[in-house]
ChimeraX commands (.cxc) that place a marker at each C-alpha (Angstrom):
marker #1 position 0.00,0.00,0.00 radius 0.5
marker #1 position 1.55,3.72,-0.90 radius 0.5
marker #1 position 1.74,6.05,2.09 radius 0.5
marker #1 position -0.04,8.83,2.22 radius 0.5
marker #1 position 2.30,10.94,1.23 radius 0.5
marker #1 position 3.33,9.55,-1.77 radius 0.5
marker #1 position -0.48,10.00,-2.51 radius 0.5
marker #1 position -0.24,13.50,-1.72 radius 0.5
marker #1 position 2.67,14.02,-4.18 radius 0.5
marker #1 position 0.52,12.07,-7.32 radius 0.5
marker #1 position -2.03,15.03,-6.42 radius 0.5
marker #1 position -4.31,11.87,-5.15 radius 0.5
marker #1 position -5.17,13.70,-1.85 radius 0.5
marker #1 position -5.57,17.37,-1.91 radius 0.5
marker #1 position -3.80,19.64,0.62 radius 0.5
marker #1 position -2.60,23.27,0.95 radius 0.5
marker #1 position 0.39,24.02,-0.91 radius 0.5
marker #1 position 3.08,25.97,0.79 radius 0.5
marker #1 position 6.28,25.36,-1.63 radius 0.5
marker #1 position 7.03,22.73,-4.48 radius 0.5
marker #1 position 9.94,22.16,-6.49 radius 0.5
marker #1 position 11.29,19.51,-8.61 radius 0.5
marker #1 position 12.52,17.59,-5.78 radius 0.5
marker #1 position 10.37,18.26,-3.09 radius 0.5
marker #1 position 6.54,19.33,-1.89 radius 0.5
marker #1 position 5.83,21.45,1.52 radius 0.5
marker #1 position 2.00,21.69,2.80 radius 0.5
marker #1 position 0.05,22.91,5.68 radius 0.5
marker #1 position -0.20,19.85,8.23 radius 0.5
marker #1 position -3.56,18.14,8.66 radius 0.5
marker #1 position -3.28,18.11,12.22 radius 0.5
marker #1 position -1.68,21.31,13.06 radius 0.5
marker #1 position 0.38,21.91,16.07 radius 0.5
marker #1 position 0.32,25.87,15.14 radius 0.5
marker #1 position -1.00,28.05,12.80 radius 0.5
marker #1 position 1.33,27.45,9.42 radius 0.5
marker #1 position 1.88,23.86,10.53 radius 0.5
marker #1 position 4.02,22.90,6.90 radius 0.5
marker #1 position 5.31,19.29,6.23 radius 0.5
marker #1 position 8.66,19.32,3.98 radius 0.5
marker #1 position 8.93,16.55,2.20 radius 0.5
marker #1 position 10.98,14.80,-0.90 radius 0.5
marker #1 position 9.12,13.66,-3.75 radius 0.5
marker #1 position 10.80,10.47,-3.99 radius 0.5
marker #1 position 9.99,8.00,-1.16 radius 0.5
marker #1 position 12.59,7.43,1.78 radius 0.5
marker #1 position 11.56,5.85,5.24 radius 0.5
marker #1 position 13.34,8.62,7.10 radius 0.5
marker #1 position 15.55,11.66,7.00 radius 0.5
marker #1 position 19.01,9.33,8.26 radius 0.5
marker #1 position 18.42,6.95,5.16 radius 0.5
marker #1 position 17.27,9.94,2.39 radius 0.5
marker #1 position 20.56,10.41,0.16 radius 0.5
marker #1 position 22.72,13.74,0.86 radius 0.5
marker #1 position 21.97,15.54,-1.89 radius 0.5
marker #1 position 18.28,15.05,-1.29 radius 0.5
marker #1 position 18.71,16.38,2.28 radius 0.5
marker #1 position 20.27,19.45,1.10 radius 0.5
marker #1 position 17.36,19.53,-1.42 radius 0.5
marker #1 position 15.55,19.65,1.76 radius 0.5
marker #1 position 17.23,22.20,3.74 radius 0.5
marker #1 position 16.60,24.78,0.53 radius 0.5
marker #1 position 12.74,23.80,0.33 radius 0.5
marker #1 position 12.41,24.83,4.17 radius 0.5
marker #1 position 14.16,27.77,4.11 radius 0.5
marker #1 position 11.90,28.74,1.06 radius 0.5
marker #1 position 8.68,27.29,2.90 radius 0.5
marker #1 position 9.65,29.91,6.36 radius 0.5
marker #1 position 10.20,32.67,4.29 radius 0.5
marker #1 position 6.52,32.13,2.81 radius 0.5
marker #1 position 5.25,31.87,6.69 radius 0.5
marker #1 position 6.79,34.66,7.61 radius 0.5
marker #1 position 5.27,36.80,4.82 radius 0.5
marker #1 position 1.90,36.86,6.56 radius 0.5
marker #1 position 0.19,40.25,8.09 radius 0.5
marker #1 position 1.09,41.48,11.26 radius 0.5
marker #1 position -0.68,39.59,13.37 radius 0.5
marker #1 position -0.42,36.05,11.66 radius 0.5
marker #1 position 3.48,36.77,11.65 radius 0.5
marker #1 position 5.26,33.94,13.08 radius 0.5
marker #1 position 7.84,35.01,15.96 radius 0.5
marker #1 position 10.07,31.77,15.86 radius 0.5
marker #1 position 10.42,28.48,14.70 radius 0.5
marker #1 position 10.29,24.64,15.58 radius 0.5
marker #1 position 12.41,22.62,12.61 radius 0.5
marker #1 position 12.02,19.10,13.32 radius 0.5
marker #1 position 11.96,15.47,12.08 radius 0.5
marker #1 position 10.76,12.48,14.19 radius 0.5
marker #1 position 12.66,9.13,13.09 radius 0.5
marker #1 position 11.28,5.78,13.91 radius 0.5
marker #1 position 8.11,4.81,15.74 radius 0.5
marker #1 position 9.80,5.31,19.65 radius 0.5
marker #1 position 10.19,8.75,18.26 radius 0.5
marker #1 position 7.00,9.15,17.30 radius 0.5
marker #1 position 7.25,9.08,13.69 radius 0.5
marker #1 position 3.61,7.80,11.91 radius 0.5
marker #1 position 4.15,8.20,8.62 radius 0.5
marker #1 position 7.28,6.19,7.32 radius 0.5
marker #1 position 8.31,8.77,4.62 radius 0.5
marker #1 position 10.93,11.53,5.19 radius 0.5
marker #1 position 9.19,14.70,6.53 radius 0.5
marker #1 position 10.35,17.80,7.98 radius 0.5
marker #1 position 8.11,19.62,10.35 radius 0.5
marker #1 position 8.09,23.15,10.34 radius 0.5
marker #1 position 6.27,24.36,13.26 radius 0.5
marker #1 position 5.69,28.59,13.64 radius 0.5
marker #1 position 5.43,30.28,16.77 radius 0.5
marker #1 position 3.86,32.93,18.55 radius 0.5
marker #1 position 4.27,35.44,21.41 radius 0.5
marker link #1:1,2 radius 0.2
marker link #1:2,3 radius 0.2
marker link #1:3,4 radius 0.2
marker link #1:4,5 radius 0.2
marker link #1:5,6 radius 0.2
marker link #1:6,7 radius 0.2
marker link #1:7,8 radius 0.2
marker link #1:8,9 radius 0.2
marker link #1:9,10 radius 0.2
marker link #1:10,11 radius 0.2
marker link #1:11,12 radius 0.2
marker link #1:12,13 radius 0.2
marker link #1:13,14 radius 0.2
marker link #1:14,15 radius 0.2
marker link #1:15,16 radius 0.2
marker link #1:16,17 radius 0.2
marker link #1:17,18 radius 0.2
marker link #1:18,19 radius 0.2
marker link #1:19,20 radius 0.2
marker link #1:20,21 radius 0.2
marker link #1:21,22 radius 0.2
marker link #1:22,23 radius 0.2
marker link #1:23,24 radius 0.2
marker link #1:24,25 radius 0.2
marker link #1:25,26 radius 0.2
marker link #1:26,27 radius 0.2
marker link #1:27,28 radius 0.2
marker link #1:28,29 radius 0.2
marker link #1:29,30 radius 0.2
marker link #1:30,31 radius 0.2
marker link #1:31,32 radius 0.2
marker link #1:32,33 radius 0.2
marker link #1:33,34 radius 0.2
marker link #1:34,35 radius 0.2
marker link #1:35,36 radius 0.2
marker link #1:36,37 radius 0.2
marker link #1:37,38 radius 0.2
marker link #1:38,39 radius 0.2
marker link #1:39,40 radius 0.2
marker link #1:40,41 radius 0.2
marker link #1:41,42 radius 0.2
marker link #1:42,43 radius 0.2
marker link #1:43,44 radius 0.2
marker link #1:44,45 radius 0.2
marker link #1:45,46 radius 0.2
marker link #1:46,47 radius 0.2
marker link #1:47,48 radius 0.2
marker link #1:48,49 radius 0.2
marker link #1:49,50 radius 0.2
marker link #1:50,51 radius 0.2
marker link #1:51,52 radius 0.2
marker link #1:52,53 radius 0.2
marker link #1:53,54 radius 0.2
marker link #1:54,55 radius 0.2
marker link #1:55,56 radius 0.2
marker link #1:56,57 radius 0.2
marker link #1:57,58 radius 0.2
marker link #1:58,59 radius 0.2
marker link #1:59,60 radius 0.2
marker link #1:60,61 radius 0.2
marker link #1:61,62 radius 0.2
marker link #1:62,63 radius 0.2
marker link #1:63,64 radius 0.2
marker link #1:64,65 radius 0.2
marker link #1:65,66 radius 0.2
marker link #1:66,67 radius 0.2
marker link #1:67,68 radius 0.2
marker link #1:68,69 radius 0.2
marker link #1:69,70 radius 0.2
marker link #1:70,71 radius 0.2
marker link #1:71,72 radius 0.2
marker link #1:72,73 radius 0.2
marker link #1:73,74 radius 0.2
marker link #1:74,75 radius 0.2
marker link #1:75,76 radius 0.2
marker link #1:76,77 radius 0.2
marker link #1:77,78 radius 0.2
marker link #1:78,79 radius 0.2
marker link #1:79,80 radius 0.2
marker link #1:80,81 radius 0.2
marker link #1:81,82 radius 0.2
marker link #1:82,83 radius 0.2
marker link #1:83,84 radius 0.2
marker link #1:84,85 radius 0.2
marker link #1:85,86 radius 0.2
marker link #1:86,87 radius 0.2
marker link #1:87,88 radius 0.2
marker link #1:88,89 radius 0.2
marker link #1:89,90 radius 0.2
marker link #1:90,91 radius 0.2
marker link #1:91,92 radius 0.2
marker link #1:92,93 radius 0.2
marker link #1:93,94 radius 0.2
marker link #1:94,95 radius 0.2
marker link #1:95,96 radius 0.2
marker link #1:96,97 radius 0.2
marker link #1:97,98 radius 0.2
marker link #1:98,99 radius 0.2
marker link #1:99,100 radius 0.2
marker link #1:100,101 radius 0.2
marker link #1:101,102 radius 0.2
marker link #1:102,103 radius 0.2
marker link #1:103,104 radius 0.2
marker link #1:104,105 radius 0.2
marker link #1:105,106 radius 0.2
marker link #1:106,107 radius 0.2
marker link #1:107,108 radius 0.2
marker link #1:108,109 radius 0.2
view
């Protein structure tokens, strides 16, 4: 069975678009921890970031650097103050969904 992701990526399963590229897809969370809750994510499927090939990571880094300057861009009062960048690997870390993701987490005063 494809994960859910993977779906996401074929368009299967519509979300909000934050950032795409050629290598990789960020959208708004479906269970949102914050306001601008954004999932970074490569297009090809890896099980977790410590297995997803270098050059894909760095692929990675540019997409959420590009996805927080797109958070940040909001009004005033949607503005995010700070950050959480984070990637759970393996089930004891609480990782669910068994393809490399990047959470990007804004926060607020």
């Amino acid at each position: 069975m494809e994960c859910i992701f993977c779906r996401i990526i074929k368009k299967e399963i519509p979300t909000t678009l934050v950032y795409e590229d050629d290598f990789t897809i960020a959208f708004l969370d479906a269970h949102p921890h914050s306001k601008g809750h954004t999932l970074v994510i490569p297009k090809d499927h890896y099980e977790n970031l410590l297995v997803t090939p270098l050059d894909i990571q760095e692929k990675l880094l540019v997409a959420i650097n590009k996805s927080v300057e797109i958070l940040k861009g909001g009004n005033t009062s949607t503005k995010p103050n700070g950050f959480n960048i984070t990637s759970n690997i393996g089930k004891s870390a609480g990782q669910i969904i068994f393809h490399t993701h990047i959470h990007i987490i804004p926060r607020y005063e």
